[in-house]
C-alpha positions in Angstrom: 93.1 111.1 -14.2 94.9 110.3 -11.3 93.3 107.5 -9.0 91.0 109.2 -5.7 90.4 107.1 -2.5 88.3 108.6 0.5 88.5 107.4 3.6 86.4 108.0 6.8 84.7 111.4 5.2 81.1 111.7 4.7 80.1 113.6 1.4 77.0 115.2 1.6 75.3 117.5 -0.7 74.0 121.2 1.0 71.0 121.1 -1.0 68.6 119.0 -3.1 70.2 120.6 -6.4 73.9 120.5 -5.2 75.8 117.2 -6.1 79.4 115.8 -5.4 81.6 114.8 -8.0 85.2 113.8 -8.1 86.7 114.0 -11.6 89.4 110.7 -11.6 89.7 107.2 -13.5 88.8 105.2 -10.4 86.8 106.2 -7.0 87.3 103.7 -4.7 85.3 103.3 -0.9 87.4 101.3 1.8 84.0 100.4 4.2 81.5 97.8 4.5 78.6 100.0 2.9 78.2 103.8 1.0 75.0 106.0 1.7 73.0 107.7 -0.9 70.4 109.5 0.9 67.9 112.0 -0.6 67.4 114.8 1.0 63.4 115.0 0.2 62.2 111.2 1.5 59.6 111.7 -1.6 62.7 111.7 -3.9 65.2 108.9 -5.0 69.1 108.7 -4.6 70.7 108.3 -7.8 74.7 107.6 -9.2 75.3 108.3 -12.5 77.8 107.3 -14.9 79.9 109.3 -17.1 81.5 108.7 -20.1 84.9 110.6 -20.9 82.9 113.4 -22.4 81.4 113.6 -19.2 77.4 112.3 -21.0 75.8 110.4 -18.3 75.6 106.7 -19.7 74.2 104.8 -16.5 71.4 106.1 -14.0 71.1 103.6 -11.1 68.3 105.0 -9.3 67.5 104.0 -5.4 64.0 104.7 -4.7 61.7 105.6 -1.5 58.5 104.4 -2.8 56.6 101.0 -1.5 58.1 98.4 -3.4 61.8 100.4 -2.8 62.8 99.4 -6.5 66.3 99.9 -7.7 66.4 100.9 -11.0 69.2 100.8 -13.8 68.6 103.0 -16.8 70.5 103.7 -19.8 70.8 107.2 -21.0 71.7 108.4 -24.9 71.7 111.9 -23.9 68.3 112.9 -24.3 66.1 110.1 -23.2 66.5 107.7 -20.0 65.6 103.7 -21.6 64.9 101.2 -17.7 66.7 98.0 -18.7 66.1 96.7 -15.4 63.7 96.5 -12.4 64.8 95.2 -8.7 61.7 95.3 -5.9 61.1 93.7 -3.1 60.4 90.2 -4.6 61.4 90.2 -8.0 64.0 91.3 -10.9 62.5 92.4 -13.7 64.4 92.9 -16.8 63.9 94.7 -20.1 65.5 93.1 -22.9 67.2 90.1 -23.9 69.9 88.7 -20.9 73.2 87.1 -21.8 74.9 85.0 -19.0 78.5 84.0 -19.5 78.9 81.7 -16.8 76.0 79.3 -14.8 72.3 80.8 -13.4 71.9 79.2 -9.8 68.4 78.4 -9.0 65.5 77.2 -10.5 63.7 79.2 -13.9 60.1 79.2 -13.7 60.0 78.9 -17.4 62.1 78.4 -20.0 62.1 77.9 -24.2 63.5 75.1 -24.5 66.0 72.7 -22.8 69.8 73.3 -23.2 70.2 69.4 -24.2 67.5 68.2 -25.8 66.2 64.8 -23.8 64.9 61.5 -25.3 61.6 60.2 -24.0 60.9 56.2 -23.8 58.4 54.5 -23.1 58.7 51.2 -20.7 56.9 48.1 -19.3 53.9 46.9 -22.0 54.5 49.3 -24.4 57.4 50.5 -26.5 58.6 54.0 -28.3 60.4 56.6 -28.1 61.2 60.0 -29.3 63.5 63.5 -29.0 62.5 66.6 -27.2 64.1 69.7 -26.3 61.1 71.7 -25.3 60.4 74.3 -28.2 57.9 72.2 -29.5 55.2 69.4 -29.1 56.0 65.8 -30.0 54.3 62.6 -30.9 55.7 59.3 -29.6 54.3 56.1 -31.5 53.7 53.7 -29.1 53.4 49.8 -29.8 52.1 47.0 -27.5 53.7 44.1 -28.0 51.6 40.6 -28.3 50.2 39.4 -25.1 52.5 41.1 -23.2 50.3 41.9 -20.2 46.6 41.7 -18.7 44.4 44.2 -20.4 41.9 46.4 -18.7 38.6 45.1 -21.1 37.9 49.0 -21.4 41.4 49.3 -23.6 41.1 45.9 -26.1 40.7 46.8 -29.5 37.7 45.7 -31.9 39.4 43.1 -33.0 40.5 41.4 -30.1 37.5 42.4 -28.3 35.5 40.2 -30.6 38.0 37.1 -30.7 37.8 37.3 -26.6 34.1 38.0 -25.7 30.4 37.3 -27.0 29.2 40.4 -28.6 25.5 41.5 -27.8 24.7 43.8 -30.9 25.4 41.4 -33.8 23.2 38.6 -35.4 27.0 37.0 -37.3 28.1 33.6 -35.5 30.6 33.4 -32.5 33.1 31.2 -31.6 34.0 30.7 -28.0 37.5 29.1 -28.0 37.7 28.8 -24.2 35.6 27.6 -21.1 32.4 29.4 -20.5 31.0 29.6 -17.1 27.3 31.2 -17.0 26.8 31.4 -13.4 22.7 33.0 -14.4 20.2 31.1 -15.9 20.8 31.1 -19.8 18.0 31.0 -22.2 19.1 29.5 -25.6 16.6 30.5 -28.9 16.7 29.3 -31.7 15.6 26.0 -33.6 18.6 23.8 -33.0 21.2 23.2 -30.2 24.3 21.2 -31.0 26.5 19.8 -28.3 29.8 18.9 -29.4 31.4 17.4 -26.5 32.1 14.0 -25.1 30.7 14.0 -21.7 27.7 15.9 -21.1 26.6 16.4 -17.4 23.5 17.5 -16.0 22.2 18.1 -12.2 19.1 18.5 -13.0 17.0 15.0 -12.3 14.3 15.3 -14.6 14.6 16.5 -18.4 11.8 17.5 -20.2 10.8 17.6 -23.7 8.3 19.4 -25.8 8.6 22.2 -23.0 7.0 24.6 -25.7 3.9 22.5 -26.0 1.0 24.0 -24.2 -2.4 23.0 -25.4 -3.9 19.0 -24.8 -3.8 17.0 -27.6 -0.2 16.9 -28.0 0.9 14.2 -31.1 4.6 15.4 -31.6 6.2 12.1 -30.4 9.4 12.9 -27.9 12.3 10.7 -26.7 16.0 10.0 -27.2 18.0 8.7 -30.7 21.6 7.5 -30.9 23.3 8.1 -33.7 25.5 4.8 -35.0 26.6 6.0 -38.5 25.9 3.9 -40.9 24.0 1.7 -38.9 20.0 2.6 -38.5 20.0 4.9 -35.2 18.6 3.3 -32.0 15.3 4.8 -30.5 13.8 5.3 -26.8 10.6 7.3 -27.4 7.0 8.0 -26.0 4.5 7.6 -29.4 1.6 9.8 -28.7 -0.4 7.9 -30.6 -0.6 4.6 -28.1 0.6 6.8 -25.2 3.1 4.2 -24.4 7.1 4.1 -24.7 8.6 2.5 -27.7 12.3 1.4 -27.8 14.1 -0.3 -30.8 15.5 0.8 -34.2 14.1 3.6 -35.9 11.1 2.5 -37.8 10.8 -1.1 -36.6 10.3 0.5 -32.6 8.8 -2.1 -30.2 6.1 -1.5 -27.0 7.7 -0.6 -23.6 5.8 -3.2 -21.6 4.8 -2.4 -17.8 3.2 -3.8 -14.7 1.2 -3.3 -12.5 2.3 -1.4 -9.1 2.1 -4.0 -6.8 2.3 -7.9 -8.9 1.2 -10.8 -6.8 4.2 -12.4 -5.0 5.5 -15.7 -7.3 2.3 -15.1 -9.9 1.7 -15.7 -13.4 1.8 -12.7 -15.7 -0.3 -12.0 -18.4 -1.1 -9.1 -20.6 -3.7 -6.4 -19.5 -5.0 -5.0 -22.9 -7.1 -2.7 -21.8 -4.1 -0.5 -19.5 -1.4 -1.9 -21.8 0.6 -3.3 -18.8 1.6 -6.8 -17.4 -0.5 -7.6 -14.5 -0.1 -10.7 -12.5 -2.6 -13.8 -11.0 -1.6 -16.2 -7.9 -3.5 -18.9 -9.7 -5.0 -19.9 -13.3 -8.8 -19.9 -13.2 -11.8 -21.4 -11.8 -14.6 -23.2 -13.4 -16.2 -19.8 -14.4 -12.9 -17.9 -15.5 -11.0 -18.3 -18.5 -7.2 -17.2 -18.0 -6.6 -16.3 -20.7 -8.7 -17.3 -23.6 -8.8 -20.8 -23.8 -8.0 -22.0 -20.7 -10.6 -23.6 -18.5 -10.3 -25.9 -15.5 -11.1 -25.8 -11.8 -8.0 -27.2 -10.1 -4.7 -25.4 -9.4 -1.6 -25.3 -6.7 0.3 -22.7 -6.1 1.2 -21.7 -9.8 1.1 -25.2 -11.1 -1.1 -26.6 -13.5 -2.4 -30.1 -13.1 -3.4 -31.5 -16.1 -5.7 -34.0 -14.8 -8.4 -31.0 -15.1 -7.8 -29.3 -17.7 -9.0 -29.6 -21.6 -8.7 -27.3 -23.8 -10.0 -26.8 -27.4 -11.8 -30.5 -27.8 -8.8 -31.7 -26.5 -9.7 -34.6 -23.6 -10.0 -34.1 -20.4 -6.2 -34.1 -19.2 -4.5 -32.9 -22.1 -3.2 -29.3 -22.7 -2.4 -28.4 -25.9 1.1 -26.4 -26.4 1.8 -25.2 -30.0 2.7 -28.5 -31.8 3.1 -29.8 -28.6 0.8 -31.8 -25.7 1.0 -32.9 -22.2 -1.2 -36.5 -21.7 -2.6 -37.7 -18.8 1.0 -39.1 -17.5 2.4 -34.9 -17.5 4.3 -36.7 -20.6 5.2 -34.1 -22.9 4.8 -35.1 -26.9 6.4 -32.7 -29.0 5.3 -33.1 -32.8 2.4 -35.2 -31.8 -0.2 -32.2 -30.9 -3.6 -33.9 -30.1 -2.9 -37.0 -29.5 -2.9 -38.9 -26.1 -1.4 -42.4 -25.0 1.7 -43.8 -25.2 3.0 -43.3 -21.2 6.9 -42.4 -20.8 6.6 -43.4 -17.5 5.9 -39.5 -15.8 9.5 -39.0 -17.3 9.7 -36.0 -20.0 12.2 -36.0 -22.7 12.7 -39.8 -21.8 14.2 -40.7 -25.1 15.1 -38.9 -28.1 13.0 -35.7 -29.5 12.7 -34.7 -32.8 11.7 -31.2 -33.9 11.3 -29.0 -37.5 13.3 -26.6 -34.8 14.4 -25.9 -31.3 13.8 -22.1 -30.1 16.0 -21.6 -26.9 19.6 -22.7 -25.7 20.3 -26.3 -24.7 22.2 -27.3 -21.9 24.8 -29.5 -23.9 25.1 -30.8 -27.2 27.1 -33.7 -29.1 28.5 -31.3 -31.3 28.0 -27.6 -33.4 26.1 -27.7 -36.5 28.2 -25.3 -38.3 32.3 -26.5 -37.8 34.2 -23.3 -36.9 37.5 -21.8 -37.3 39.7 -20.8 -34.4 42.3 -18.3 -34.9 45.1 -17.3 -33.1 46.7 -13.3 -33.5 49.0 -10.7 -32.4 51.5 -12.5 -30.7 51.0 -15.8 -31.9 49.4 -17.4 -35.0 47.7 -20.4 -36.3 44.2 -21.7 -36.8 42.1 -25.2 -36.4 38.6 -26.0 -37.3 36.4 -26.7 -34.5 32.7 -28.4 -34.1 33.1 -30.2 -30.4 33.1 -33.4 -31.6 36.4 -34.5 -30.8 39.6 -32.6 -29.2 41.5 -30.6 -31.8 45.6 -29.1 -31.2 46.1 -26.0 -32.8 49.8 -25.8 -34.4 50.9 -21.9 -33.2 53.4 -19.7 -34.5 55.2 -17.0 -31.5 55.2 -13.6 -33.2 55.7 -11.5 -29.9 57.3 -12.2 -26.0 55.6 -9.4 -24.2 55.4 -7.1 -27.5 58.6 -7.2 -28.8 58.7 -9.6 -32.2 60.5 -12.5 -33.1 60.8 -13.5 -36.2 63.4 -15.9 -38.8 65.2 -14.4 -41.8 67.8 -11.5 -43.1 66.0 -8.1 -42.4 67.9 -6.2 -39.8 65.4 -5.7 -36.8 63.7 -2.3 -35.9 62.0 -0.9 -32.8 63.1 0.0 -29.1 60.9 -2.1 -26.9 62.2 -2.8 -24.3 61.9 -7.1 -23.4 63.1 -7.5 -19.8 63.9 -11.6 -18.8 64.2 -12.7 -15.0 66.7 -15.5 -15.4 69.6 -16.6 -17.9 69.3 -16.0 -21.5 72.0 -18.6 -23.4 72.6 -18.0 -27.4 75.2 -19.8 -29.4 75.9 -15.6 -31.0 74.6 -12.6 -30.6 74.9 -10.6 -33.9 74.0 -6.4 -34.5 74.5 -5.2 -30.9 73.7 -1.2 -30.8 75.5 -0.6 -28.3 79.3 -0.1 -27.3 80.4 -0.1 -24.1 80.6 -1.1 -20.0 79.9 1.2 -17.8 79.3 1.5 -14.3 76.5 4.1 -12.0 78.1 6.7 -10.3 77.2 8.8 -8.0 76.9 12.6 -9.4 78.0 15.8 -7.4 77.1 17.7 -10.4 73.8 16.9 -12.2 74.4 19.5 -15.0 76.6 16.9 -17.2 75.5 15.4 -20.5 76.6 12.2 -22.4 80.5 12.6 -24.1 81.7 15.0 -20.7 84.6 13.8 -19.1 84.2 13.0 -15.8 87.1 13.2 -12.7 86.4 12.0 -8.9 85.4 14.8 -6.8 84.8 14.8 -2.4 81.1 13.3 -2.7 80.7 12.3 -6.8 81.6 12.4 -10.3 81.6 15.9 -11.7 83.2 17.6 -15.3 86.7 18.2 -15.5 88.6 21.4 -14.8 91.7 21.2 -15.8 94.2 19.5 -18.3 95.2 15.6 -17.5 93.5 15.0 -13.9 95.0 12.3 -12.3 91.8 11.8 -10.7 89.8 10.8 -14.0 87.5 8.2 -13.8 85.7 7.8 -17.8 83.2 9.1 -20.1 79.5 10.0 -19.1 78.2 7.4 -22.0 74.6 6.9 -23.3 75.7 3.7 -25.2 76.7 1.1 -23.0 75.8 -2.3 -23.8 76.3 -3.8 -20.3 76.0 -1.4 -16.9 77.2 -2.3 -13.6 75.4 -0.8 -9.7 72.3 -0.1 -12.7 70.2 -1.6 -9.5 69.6 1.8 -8.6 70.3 4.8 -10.5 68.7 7.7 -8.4 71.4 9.9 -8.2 73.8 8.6 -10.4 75.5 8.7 -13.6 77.1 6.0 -16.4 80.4 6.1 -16.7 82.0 4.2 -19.4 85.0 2.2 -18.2 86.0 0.0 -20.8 84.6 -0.1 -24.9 83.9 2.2 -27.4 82.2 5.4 -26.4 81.4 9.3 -27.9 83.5 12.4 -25.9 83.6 15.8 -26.8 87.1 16.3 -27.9 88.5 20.5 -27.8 91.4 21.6 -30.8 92.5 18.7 -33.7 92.5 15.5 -33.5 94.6 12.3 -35.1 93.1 8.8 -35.2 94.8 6.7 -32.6 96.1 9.7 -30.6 95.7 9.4 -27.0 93.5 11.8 -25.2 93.8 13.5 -21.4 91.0 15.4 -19.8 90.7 19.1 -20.3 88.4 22.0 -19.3 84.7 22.0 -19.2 84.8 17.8 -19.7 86.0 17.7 -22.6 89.0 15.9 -23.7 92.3 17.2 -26.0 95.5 15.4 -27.2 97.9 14.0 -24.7 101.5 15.4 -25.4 104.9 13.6 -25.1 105.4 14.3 -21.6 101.9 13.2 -20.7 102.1 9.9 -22.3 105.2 9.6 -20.9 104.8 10.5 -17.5 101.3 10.7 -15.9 100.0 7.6 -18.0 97.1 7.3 -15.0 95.9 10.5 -16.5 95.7 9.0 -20.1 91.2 8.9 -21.0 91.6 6.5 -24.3 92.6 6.1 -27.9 91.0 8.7 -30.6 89.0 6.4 -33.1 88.1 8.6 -35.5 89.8 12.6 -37.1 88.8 15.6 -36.4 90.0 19.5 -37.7 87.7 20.8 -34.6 86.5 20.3 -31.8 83.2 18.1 -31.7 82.6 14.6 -30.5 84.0 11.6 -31.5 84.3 7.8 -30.4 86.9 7.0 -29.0 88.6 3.8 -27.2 88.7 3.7 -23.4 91.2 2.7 -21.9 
């Protein structure tokens, strides 16, 4: 059919049941917009698609209801199938929909993704896993070993009960940090164990026995040490004597105490009946006997007079002391009990005394009864016997000088103590040194060095070299010198070895007795002809030992 274009005309049916139609291969409209308008406003415009054999294949229908819907059907000749809906707001479409090229916009649903996504999980936890949408996933999540600060609602059994007390168990618990109870805390039980050093306590009063209520208590309370294998040391209250008892366990002695207010410069004496030491200004009258025994009627101050006193048959002026009297001169006579006489002049311990025994320290004495031996150890040894009759000299033996030994024969010494002299030290040789080399404190531009870099002259310090045979090399950073130079202060600074054996890290092979120039990073490679030649300020030292690789070696400084 030939190809119809209209232009300018408008086509309009006379009726509702009349129609237009134009028979060609291609109807074309040259304007902005075409008109179907129904004649009955009830009823909808329609266009309709023909097929060669003129069967109407597409019904687009324009309707004039409230939602104005355009409507595409299909038709197979008898029956009209919508495939697709377009209202006001929204396309509705019957049947699958193929797009060849992109959808802009935004689906409110979909399937599933195009490109299936991967979802990780980040910060505490780790895991990750594959989804595209069509179905629900599962991502195993793992939390890595005290990675972060848990929430105590989200700790597991496990480490619940390593980390906190549990309430609803009777098992034992270990606390393996510090505990701070800032309550009151009631502990019940039948024993308490404290295993710490230090125990501290604000409280000033501790008591015991706090259970006991009634009022005849005879569970005796106190404090025991504990020495080991030695019998433990008691301070107790026996409830027996109702007095305090202190002394080994078993063989615990009376607490003795006084009375609240003793006389001034008195004489004490045991008060039996309140089991306390009370106190006189004076001993006796004629009518009081202080204590039992003692009679007389004259006294001064706290001094007994002897003149007045008599005592067990004794006569008047004699006072009998244990083995011992005092006669009518105040002359002491030990050994010679009741009898009087024999004046020493008012002087006591005139002459010699002899005893069975002496109880108490003398001042001096010739010598010791028992010789004994002094030793000397540690640093020094020897030993002499001793009893203060006569000087002795004690022949010595010097082990130590300030902790480091000294000692004859061929074993090779040990130890790194260091023995620091303020003076001269003079030997005839000096055999064994450890260590290699003279070096001198430099200052350090660059602190990040370590012992074997070579080192090159930089504005304010020594710092690694950066290149290949620096003119302006100074040595080896060396932890082996034997000797150091500007050591005085070393703030700051860093040993360079300038002359002597020393260890460099060497980079490529090296030959024993090859000469070496500084390379990159410190480290040090052989010199070649022209550098041995020609920049001879350049040349480090003399290789010492072979190498296939690069390591460290010793070598020679120059």
């Amino acid at each position: 059919m030939p190809e119809t274009q209209v232009r300018g005309y408008d086509i309009e049916p006379n009726s509702l049941s009349q129609q237009v139609s134009y028979n060609v291969d291609l109807f074309q409209i040259d304007t902005d917009r075409v008109n179907i308008i129904s004649v009955d406003p009830s009823d909808t415009a329609t266009f309709f698609g023909t097929n060669d054999s003129g069967e109407s294949i597409l019904h687009i229908r324009i309707g004039n209801g409230p939602e104005d819907k355009v409507q595409f059907e299909t038709w197979d000749g008898a029956h009209a199938s919508t495939i697709m809906h377009v209202g006001q707001d929204s396309i509705s479409i019957f049947g699958s929909l193929n797009v060849t090229n992109n959808i802009n916009g935004n689906a409110s649903s979909a399937s599933k993704l195009e490109t299936a996504r991967i979802i990780s999980l980040g910060g505490d936890l780790s895991g990750q896993a594959t989804f595209d949408g069509a179905s629900d996933i599962t991502i195993s999540a793992e939390v890595a070993n005290d990675s972060h600060t848990h929430d105590i609602r989200y700790y597991t059994k496990t480490i619940s009960d390593a980390r906190y007390i549990r309430t609803d168990t009777t098992d034992d618990q270990t606390i393996q940090s510090s505990l701070a109870i800032e309550g009151d805390l009631t502990v019940n039980g039948t024993t308490t164990t404290v295993n710490t050093e230090t125990v501290t306590i604000s409280d000033n009063i501790i008591v015991l026995n706090s259970d006991y209520t009634g009022s005849t208590p005879t569970a005796d309370a106190g404090i025991e040490v504990e020495r080991g294998t030695q019998t433990n040391y008691r301070f107790m209250f026996n409830e027996a004597t109702d007095t305090f008892v202190i002394g080994l366990t078993g063989d615990e002695q009376a607490v003795a105490t006084r009375q609240d207010e003793p006389a001034a410069s008195g004489i004490p004496y045991w008060n039996n009946t309140n089991r306390r030491f009370d106190t006189i200004s004076s001993l006796a009258t004629a009518s009081t006997t202080v204590p039992t025994n003692f009679t007389g009627s004259t006294t001064s101050g706290t001094e007994i007079h002897a003149d007045s006193f008599h005592t067990n048959g004794l006569g008047a002026g004699q006072i009998y002391i244990a083995g011992a009297c005092i006669d009518a001169n105040n002359t002491i006579r030990i050994g010679e009990g009741r009898v009087a006489g024999q004046s020493a002049q008012n002087t006591i311990f005139g002459g010699s005394v002899t005893a069975t025994s002496f109880v108490g320290n003398a001042s001096s004495a010739s010598k010791l009864k028992t010789a004994r031996t002094i030793s000397l150890t540690q640093d020094a040894s020897g030993s002499v016997n001793f009893d203060g009759s006569s000087n002795v000299s004690l022949t010595t033996s010097v082990n130590k000088v300030r902790g480091v030994n000294f000692y004859t024969g061929t074993t090779n010494p040990t130890g790194t103590t260091r023995l620091n002299m303020d003076g001269y030290f003079y030997a005839t040789r000096v055999y064994n040194a450890v260590y290699n080399d003279l070096a001198e404190f430099m200052p350090a531009e660059d602190t990040n060095c370590y012992a074997g870099d070579v080192l090159f002259w930089n504005k304010k310090g020594v710092r690694k070299t950066t290149k290949r045979a620096q003119q302006d090399v100074v040595g080896v950073y060396s932890d082996t010198f034997g000797f150091a130079l500007g050591a005085d202060n070393k703030e700051g600074k860093i040993p360079i070895a300038i002359t002597g054996r020393v260890q460099v890290f060497v980079q490529g092979k090296i030959k024993k007795g090859q000469e070496l120039v500084s390379y990159k990073d410190g480290k040090a490679v052989k010199a070649n002809i022209f550098e041995r030649i020609f920049k001879r300020n350049a040349i480090i030292g003399k290789a010492l030992e072979t190498t296939k690789s690069s390591s460290k070696i010793w070598i020679l400084v120059k």
